[in-house]
N, C-alpha and C positions, 0 to 999 in steps of 0.2 A: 650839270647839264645832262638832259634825259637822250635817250637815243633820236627820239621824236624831234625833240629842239635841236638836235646835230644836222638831223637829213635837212629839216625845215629848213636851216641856218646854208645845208651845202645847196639848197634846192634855189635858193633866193644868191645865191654867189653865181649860181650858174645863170640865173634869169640877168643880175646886173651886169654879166660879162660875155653877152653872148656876141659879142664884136670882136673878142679880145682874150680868151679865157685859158689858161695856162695850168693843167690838171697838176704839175708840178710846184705852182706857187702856194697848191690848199693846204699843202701842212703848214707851211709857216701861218696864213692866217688861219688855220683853226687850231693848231696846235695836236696836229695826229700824226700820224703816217697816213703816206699816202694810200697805203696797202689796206690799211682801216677804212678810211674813208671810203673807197672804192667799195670795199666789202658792205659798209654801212649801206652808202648809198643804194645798192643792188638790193642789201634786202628788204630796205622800204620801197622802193619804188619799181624795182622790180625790171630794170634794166640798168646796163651799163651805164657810168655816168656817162663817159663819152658818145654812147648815141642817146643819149637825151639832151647830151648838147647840139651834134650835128643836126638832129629832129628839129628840137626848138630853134635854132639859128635859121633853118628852111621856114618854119613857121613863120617867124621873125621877119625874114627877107622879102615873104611871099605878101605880108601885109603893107609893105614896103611899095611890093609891086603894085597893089591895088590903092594905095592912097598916096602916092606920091608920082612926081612927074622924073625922079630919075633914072637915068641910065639905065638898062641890064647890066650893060659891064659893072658903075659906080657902085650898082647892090652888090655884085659878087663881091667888089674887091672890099667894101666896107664891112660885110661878113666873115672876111680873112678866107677866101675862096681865092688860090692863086693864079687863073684866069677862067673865059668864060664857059669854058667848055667842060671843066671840073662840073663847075656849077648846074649849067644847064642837067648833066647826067645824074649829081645826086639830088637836084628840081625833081626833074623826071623818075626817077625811084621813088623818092616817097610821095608826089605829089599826082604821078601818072600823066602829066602832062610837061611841056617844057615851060619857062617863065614867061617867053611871048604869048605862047597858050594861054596862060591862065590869066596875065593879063587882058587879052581880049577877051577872053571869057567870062571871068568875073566871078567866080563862083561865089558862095557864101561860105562864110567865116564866120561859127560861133565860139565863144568859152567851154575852156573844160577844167575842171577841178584835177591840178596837178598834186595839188597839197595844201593842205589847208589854211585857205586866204589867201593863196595862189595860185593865179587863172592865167591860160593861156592860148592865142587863139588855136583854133585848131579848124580842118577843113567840115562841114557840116555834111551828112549823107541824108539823100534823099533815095528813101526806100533801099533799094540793094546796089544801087549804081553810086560810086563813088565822084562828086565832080573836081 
C-alpha cells in the first residue's frame, strides 16, 4: 500500500465517520500507529487530522442546515457536539456566522477537491467577502 492510498484510505475513514469518528480506533482498522497515521495524514493534507475532522463535521452540519428541516439542537447533537452553544461558537469560527445565520441566509455551497475523487462542500467566496 503506497503513502497516497494510506492518506486516500484515512481521508475517506474520516469522510464516513464524521458523526462518530474515534482517532483512537484508526490503528486497528488500518493497521499503524496512531502516531503514523497522524504524521501521514499531516503531510499529505497538510493539516491535523483532527481539524480536518472538526472542519468537515461543520461543513457537513452546515449543509444539514440548508437542506433539511431539523433542529439547531438535533444537528449539533447528531455531529457529537455536546450541546448548542459548543456548537454555535465553533459555527461561528469557521463559518463567520452562527447556524441561525446562515440558515437564514443561505449562502452558496460549492465542492472542493479534498483528494482525489473526494469532494466536499465547502463555503463559496464571492470576490473578497466571505458569506
Amino acid at each position: 500500500m503506497s503513502y497516497s492510498t494510506i492518506t486516500h484510505a484515512l481521508v475517506n475513514y474520516v469522510e464516513s465517520h464524521l458523526t462518530n469518528m474515534s482517532v483512537t480506533e484508526m490503528p486497528e482498522s488500518f493497521g499503524f500507529s496512531e502516531t503514523y497515521l497522524r504524521e501521514l495524514f499531516y503531510k499529505h493534507v497538510n493539516m491535523p487530522i483532527m481539524q480536518y475532522y472538526k472542519r468537515r463535521k461543520l461543513i457537513a452540519s452546515a449543509f444539514e442546515l440548508l437542506h433539511s428541516d431539523k433542529k439547531i439542537l438535533t444537528i449539533a447533537l447528531e455531529y457529537g457536539f455536546s450541546n448548542p452553544e459548543s456548537y454555535t461558537r465553533a459555527f461561528q469560527r469557521h463559518l463567520g456566522m452562527t447556524p441561525s445565520q446562515f440558515r437564514a441566509k443561505r449562502p452558496l455551497m460549492g465542492g472542493r477537491l479534498l483528494e482525489p475523487s473526494v469532494f466536499g462542500l465547502e463555503q463559496e467566496r464571492m470576490g473578497s467577502e466571505q458569506y
